[in-house]
DRENZA-760973 format. One line per field, with one value per residue (C-alpha): residue in three letters; x, y, z. Coordinates in Angstrom, 1 decimal. Example, Ala and Ser with C-alpha at 12.3 -4.5 7.8 and 13.67 -1.06 7.14 Angstrom:
// residues 2
resn	(ala	ser) .
x	(12.3	13.7) .
y	(-4.5	-1.1) .
z	(7.8	7.1) .
This chain:
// residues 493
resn	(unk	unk	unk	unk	unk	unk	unk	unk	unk	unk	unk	unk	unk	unk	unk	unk	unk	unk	unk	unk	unk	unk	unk	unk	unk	unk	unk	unk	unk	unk	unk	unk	unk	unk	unk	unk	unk	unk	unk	unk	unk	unk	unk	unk	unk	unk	unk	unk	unk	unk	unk	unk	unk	unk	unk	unk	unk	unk	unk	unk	unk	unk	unk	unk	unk	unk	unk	unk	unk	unk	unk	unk	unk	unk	unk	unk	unk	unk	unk	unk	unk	unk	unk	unk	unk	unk	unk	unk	unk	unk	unk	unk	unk	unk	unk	unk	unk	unk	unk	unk	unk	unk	unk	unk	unk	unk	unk	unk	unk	unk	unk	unk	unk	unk	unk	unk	unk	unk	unk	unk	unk	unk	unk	unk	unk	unk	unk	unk	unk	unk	unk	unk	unk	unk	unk	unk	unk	unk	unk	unk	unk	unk	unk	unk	unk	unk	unk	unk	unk	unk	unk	unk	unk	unk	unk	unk	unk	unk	unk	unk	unk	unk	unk	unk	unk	unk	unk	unk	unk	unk	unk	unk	unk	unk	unk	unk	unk	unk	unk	unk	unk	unk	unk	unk	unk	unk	unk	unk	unk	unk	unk	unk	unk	unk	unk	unk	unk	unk	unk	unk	unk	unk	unk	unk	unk	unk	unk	unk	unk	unk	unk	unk	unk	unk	unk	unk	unk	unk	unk	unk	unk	unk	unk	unk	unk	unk	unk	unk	unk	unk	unk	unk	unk	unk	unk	unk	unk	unk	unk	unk	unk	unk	unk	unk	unk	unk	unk	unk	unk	unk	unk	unk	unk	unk	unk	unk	unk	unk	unk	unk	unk	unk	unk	unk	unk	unk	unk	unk	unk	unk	unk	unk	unk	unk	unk	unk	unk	unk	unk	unk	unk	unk	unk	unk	unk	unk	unk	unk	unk	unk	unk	unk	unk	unk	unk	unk	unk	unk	unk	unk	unk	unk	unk	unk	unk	unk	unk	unk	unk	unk	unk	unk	unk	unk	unk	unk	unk	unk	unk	unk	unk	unk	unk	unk	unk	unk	unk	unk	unk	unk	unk	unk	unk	unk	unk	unk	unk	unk	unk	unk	unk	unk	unk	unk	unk	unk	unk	unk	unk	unk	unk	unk	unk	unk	unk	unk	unk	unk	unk	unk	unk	unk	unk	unk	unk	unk	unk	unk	unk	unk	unk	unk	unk	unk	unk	unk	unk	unk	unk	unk	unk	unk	unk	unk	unk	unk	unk	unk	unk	unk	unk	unk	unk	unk	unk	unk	unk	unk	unk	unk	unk	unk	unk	unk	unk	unk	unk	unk	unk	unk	unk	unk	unk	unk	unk	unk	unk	unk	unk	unk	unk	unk	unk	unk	unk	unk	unk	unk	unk	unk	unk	unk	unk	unk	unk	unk	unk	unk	unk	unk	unk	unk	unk	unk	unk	unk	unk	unk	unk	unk	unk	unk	unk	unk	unk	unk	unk	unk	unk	unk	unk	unk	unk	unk	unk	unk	unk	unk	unk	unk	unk	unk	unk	unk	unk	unk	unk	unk	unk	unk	unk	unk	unk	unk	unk	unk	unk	unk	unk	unk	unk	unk	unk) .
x	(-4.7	-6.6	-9.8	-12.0	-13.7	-17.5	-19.4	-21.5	-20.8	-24.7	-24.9	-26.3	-28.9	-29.0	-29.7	-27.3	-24.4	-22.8	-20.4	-16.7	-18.9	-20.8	-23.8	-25.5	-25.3	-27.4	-25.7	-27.7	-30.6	-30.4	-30.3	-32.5	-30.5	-27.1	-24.2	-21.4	-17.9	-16.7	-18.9	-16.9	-13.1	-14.0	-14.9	-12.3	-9.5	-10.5	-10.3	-6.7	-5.6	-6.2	-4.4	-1.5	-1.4	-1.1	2.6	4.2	1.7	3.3	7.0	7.0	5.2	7.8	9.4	6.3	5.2	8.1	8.5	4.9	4.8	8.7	8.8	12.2	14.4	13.3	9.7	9.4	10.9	7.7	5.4	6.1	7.0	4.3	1.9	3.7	4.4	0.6	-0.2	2.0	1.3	-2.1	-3.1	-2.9	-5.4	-7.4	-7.2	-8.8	-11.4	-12.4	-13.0	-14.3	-17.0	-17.2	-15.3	-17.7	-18.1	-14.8	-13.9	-16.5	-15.2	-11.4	-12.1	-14.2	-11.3	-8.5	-11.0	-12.0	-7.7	-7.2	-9.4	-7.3	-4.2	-5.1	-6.2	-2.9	-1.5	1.3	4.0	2.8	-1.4	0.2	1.7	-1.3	-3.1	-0.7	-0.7	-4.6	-4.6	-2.0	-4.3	-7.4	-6.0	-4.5	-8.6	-9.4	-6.5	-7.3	-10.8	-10.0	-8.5	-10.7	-14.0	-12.0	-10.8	-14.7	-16.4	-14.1	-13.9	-10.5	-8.8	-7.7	-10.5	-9.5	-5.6	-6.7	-8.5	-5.6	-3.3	-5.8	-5.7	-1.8	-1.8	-3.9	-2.1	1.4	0.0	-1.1	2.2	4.1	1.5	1.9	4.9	3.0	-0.9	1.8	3.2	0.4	-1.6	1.3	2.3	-1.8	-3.1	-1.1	0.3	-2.7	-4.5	-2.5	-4.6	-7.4	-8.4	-9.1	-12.2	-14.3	-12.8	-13.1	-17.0	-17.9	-16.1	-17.9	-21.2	-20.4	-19.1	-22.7	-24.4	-22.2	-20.5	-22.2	-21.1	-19.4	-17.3	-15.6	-16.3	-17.6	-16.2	-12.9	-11.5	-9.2	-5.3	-5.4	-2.7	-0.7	-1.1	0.0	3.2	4.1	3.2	5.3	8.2	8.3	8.1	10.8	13.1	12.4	13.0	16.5	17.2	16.9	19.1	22.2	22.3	22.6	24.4	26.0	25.1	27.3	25.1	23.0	20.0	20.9	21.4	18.4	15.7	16.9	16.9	13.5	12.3	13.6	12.2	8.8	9.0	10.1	7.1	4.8	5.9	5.8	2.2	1.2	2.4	0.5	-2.9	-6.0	-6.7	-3.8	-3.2	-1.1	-0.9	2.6	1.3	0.2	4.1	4.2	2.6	5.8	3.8	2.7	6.0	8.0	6.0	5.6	9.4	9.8	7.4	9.4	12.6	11.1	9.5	12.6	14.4	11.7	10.0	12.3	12.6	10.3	11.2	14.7	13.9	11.8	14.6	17.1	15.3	14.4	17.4	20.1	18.7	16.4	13.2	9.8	7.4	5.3	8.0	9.3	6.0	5.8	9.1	8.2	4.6	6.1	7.5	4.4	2.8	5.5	4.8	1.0	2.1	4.2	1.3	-1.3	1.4	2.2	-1.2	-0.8	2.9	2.0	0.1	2.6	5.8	4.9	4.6	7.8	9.4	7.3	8.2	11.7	12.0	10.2	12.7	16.3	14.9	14.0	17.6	18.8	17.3	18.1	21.5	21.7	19.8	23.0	25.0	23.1	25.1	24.6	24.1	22.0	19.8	16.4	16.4	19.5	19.7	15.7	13.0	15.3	16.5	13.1	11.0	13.4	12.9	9.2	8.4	10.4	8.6	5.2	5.9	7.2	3.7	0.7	2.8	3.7	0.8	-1.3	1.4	1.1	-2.5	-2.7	-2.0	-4.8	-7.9	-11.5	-11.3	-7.9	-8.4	-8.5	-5.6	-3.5	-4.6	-3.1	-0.2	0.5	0.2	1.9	5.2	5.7	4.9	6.8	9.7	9.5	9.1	12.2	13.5	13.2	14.9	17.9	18.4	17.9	21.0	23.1	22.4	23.1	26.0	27.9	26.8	28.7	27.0	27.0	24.1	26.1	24.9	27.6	27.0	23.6	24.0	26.9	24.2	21.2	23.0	24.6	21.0	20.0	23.3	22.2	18.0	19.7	21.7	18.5	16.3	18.9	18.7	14.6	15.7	17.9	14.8	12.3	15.2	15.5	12.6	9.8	8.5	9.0	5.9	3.7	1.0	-2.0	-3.4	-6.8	-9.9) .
y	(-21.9	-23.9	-23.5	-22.8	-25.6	-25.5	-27.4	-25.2	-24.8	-25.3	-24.4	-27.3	-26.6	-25.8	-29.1	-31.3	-29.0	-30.3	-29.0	-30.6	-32.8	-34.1	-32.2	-29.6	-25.8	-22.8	-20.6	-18.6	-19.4	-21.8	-20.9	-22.2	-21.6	-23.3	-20.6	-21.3	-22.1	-19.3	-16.6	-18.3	-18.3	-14.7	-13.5	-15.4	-14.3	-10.7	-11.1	-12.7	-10.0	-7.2	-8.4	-9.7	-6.1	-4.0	-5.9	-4.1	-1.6	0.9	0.8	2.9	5.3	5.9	8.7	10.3	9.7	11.0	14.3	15.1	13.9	14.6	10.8	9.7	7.0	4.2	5.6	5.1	1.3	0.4	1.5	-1.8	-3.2	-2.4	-4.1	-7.0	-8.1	-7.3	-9.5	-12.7	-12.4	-12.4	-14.3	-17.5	-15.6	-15.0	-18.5	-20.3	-17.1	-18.5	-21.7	-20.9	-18.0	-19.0	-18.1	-16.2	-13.8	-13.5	-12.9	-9.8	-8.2	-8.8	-7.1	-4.1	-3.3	-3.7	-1.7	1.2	1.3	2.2	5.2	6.1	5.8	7.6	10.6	10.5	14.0	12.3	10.2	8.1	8.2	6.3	3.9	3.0	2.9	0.3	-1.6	-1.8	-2.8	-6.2	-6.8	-6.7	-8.8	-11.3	-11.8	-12.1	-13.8	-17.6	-17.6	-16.8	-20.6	-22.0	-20.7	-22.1	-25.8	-26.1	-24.9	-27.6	-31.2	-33.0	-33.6	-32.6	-29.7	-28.1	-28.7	-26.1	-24.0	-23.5	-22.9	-20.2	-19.0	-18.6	-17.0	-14.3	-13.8	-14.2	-12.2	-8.9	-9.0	-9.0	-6.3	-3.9	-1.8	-1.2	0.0	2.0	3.8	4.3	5.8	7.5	9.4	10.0	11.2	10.9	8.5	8.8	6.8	3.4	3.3	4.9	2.6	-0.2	1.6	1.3	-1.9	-3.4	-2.4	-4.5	-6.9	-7.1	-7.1	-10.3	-11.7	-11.1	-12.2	-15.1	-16.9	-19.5	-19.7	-22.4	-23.0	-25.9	-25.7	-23.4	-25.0	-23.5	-20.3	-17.7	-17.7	-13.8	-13.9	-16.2	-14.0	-10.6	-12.4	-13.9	-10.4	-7.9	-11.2	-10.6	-6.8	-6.4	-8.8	-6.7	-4.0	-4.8	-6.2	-3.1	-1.3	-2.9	-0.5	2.4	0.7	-2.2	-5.7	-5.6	-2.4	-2.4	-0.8	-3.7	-6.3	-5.3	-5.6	-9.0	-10.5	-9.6	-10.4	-14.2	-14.0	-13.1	-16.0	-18.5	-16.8	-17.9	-21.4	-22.2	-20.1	-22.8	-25.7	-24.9	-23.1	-25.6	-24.3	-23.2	-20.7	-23.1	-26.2	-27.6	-30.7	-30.1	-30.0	-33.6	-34.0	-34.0	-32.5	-29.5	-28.8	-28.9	-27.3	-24.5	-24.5	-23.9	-21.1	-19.4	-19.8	-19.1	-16.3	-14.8	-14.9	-13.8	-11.1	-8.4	-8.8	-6.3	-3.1	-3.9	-4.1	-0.5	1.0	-0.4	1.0	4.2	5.3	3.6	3.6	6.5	5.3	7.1	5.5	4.5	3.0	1.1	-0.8	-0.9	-2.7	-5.4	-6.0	-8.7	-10.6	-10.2	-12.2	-14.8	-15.5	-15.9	-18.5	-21.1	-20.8	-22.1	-24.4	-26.1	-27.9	-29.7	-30.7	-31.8	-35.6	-36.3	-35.3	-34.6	-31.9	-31.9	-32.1	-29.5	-27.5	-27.8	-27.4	-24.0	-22.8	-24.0	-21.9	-18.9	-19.3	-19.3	-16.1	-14.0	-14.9	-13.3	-10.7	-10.0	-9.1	-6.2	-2.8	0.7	1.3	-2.2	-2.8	-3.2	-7.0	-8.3	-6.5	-6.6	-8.4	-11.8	-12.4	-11.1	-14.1	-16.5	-15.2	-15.1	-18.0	-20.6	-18.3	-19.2	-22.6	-23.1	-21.5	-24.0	-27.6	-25.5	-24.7	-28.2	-29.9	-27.3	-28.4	-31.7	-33.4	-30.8	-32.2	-30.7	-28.9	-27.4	-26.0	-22.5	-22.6	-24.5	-22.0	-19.1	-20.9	-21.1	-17.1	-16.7	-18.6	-16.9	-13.6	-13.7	-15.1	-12.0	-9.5	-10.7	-11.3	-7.5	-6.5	-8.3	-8.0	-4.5	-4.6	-6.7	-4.1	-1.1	-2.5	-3.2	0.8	1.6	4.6	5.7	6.8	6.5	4.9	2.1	2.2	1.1	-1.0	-3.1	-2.9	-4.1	-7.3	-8.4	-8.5	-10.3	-12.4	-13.4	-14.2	-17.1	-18.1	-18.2	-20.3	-22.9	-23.5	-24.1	-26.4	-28.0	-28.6	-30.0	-32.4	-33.1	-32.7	-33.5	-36.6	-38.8	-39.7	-37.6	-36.3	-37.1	-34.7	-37.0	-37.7) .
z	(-19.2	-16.6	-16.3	-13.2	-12.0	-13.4	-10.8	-8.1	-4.4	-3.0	0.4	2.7	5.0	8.5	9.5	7.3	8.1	10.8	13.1	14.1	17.2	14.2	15.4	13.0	14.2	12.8	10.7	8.4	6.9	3.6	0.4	-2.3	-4.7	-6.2	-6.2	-8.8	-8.1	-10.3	-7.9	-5.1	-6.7	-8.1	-4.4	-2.2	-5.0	-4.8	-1.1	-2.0	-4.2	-2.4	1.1	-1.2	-3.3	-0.5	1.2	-2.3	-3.6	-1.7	-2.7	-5.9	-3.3	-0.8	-2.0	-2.2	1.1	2.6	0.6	1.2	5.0	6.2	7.2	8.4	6.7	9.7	9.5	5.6	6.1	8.2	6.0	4.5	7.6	9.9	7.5	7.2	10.5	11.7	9.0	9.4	13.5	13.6	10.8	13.0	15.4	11.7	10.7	14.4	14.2	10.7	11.9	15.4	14.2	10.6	7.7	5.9	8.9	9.4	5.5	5.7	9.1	7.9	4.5	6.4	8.6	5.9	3.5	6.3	7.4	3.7	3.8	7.2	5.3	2.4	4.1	6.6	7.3	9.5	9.7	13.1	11.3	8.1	10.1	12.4	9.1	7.8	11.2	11.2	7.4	8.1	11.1	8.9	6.1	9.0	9.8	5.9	4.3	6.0	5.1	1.3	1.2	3.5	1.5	-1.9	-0.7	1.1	-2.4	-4.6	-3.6	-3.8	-6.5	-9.3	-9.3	-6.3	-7.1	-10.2	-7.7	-5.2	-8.6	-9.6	-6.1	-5.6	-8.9	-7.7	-4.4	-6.4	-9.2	-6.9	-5.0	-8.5	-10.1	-6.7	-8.4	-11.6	-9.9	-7.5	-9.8	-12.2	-9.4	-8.3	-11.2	-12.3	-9.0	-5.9	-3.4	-1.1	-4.1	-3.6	-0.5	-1.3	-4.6	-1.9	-1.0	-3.3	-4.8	-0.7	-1.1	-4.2	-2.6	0.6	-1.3	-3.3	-0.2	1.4	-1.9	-3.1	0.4	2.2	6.2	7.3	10.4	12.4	15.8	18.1	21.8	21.6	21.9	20.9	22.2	21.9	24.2	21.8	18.6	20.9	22.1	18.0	16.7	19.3	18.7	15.2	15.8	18.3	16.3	12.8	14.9	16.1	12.5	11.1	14.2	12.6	9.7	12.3	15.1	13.9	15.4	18.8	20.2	22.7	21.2	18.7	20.9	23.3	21.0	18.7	22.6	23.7	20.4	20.9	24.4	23.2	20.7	23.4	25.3	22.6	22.3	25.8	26.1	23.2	24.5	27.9	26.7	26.6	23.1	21.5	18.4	16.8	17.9	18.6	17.6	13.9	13.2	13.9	10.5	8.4	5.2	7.3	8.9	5.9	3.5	6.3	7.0	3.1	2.6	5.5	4.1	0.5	1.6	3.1	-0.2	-2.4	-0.6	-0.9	-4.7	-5.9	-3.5	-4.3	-8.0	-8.0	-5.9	-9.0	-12.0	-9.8	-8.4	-10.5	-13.8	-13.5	-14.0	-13.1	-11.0	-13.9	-15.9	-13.4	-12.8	-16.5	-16.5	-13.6	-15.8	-17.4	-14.2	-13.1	-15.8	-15.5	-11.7	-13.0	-15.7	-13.1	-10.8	-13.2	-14.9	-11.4	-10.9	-14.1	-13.6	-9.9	-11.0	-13.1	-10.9	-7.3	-5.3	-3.8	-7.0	-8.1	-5.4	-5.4	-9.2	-8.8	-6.2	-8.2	-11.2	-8.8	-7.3	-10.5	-11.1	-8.3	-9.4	-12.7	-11.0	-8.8	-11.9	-12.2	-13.3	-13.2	-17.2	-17.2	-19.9	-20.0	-21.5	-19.4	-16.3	-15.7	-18.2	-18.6	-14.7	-13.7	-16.0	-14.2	-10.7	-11.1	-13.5	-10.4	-8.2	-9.3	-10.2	-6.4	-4.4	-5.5	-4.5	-1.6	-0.5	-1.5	0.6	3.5	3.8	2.9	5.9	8.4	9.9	8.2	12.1	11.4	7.9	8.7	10.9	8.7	5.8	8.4	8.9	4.8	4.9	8.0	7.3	4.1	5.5	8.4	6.4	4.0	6.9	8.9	5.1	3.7	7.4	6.8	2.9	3.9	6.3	3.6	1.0	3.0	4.6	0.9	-0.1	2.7	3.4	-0.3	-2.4	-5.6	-8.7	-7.8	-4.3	-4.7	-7.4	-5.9	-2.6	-4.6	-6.2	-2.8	-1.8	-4.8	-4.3	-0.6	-1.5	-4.2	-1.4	0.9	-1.9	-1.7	1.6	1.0	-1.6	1.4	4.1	1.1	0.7	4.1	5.4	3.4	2.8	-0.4	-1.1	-3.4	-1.8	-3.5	-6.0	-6.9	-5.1) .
């Protein structure tokens, strides 16, 4: 196992730290006392873990949700979605408020709004009230998510040290996404659905009190401001265009109320880029892609994330519908994929000196690739050991092993003023990629069943999902081929 990093993260005073003119700013009053870097990993990680949970808590919940509230097929696919794409869009928006306002700050409001949306959610007595819930919860963890990196890479210096810290980072974040089928259908089949959203209460509370007791402010500059019209015109792109995604399944991909929506969604994107390239003070600066690290490594997660995302709804729906699992079992199934994805992200940081990020990276993804596609020889009287424990170790293990390089590349290249917004833009590719990702594995899948709810019907529709993500992770092998760099990016001080 690696270790956390034992050396302290003392907050400087007011009038040593400085600001990104070089001139110091008041932010709190100093402590006189040296806070450890474990206090800081354990807080920012919780932070982590909870944003990261809540994309896949849910899914062994659906059924539930929309027995006890009537929710309609569409309806119960945004319950996942609506999060999502909230998320991804304004996380950018997150990630420049972080830095702007300071991280701290931001960390505390983010996890207030995600933590008070839960308690919305879980007390939902509609369809259209779960889904604002959801909406308001990706927004909330969009304003927490950035800073949880940011506070982490300012606690560690660089090195080796903080290469450990970012692997125990993406181990938490890949770790709560794996572990979201097994909490959901523990508290599922203990309590009740409402309780996948309600445990964030009181776990959001201890959270924000060690945030106010542990985290020292910091921020980069306080000249610029928000692009709030940038992160409206990225979120309703990525909306519209999930939305006509998912239209195909109904109408096909020639219809209009197909066509109509994938269009505007484009437009809106378009919108944002040109918006970007225009504003005095951007939300993502065209110009960080110039840094070939950045771009790559972000083009990656996106393409990674696409491929990956899906895995675990698709994997619940399998031992749930085809093999007749409860909701309990099936998260007892995933438990040990979950443990796997854990293992390659704390294995990563030490392959990384020795073989490079990239090669880290790309290693990671073949062996996920791999594992998608044994998972696509999945069959309807699958066993435990072949059709779930073995493909799900591979999928995971190259899942895990593919995240930290990822991310240490995605940020190596950023300016101390750009941190937050380059630690948004880690988050956002991935979680974009996954939400436009689940929208159109969802269309492959349903289009093999054919209409079908049969046992073969939906097993023949999971694996040509399964079939399609390994297809998807090769293509992310392609552009960190292409695209990235050869050099290894430095993992020492």
């Amino acid at each position: 196992m690696v270790q956390t990093p034992s050396t302290t993260y003392s907050s400087p005073s007011p009038s040593s730290r400085p600001s990104s003119t070089g001139a110091p700013h008041p932010s709190g009053p100093a402590r006189n006392r040296s806070v450890p870097v474990w206090a800081v990993l354990l807080t920012a990680c919780a932070g982590q873990f909870l944003v990261v949970l809540d994309v896949s808590v849910v899914n062994t919940a659906l059924p539930s949700m929309r027995s006890d509230l009537g929710m309609s097929a569409v309806g119960l696919q945004w319950v996942v979605n609506a999060y999502s794409i909230a998320f991804a869009g304004f996380m950018l928006l997150g990630g420049r408020a972080g830095d702007l306002f300071g991280r701290k700050r931001m960390f505390l409001v983010g996890l207030g709004l995600f933590t008070a949306a839960s308690l919305g959610g879980g007390l939902a007595q509609a369809e259209w009230q779960l889904l604002a819930a959801r909406a308001v919860q990706g927004l909330g963890a969009a304003v927490l998510a950035p800073s949880t990196l940011t506070i982490l890479t300012s606690a560690v210096p660089e090195g080796p040290a903080r290469a450990r810290a970012i692997g125990v980072w993406s181990a938490v974040g890949a770790g709560g996404g794996a572990a979201g089928g097994l909490v959901g259908g523990v508290l599922t089949d203990l309590l009740s659905w409402r309780w996948v959203l309600l445990i964030n209460v009181p776990i959001g509370a201890l959270v924000i009190v060690a945030g106010m007791a542990w985290l020292t402010e910091s921020k980069a500059d306080r000249t610029r401001r928000l692009d709030v019209p940038g992160a409206v015109l990225v979120t309703a792109g990525l909306a519209t265009l999930a939305y006509g995604i998912v239209q195909t399944e109904e109408k096909g991909w020639t219809a209009a109320a197909t066509l109509v929506p994938l269009a505007a969604g484009l437009a809106l994107l378009a919108a944002f880029l040109v918006v970007e390239a225009r504003t005095k003070a951007p939300l993502m600066p065209l110009k960080l892609f110039g840094v070939r690290t950045v771009s790559a490594a972000n083009a990656a997660m996106f393409v990674c994330g696409g491929g990956m995302f899906a895995m675990w709804m698709f994997m619940t729906l399998y031992t749930q519908n085809v093999l007749g699992y409860s909701p309990l079992k099936a998260g007892l199934a995933l438990m040990p994929s979950s443990l796997t994805v854990v293992l390659g992200s704390m294995l990563a940081p030490r392959l990384m000196p020795a073989l490079g990020p990239k090669n880290v990276s790309v290693m990671g993804i073949v062996v996920a690739s791999v594992g998608f596609g044994w998972q696509s020889t999945m069959t309807v009287d699958g066993a435990y050991v072949t059709a779930i424990l073995l493909p799900g170790l591979v999928m995971m293990f190259g899942a895990g092993l593919a995240t930290t390089p990822l991310a240490s590349l995605a940020t190596s290249g950023a300016r101390p003023g750009d941190a937050g917004l380059v630690s948004g833009l880690v988050n956002t590719s991935r979680t974009m990629g996954g939400a436009l990702g689940l929208a159109v594995l969802s269309t492959v899948a349903a289009a093999q069943m054919n209409g079908s709810t049969s046992p073969q019907a939906l097993t023949d529709g999971y694996a040509m999902a399964f079939r399609t993500s390994a297809c998807i992770l090769l293509a992310g092998v392609a552009v960190l081929l292409v695209w990235m760099p050869g050099r290894r990016a430095s993992t020492e001080a």
